[in-house]
Steps between C-alpha positions, in 0.01 A plus 500: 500500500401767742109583467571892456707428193244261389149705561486636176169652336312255344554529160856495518431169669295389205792556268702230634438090379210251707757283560751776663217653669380181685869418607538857671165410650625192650792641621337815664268255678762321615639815646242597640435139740830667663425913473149596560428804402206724319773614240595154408109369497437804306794445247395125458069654437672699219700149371142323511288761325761565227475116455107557447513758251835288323367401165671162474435409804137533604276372188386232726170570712627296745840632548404877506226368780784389714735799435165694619504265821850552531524893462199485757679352722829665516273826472376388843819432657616865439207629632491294765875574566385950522256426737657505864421203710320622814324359790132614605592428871638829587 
């Protein structure tokens, strides 16, 4: 699963089952521990907040709380991952 095929606008992500869209979120997770990259923290955003607006999958409080924690997160890490890393000591 390559993250360009797999960024897809979010309502095409919507389309597809809970169950199909948590296992593509597991696996681009798992991808990414190996491949850093903004794309592929990007891709895996998209996976989270399709996931949040999935109507079978987030009628729980609870459960859209921690897809909110968890989008929040990965939001983070492709910021975090733009941003170049520099030293003040010049």
């Amino acid at each position: 699963m390559s993250a360009i095929s797999d960024r897809l606008d979010i309502d095409d992500l919507t389309q597809l089952a809970a169950p199909e869209l948590r296992g593509r979120l597991a696996t681009l997770i798992r991808q990414y521990a190996h491949q850093r990259s903004v794309e592929l923290a990007e891709t895996i955003l998209c996976h989270i907040e399709a996931l949040c607006l999935h109507p079978a999958d987030c009628r729980d409080a609870e459960q859209l709380c921690a897809y909110r924690r968890l989008a929040r997160h990965w939001r983070w890490l492709a910021a975090s991952q733009r941003v170049p890393l520099t030293s003040s000591f010049a």
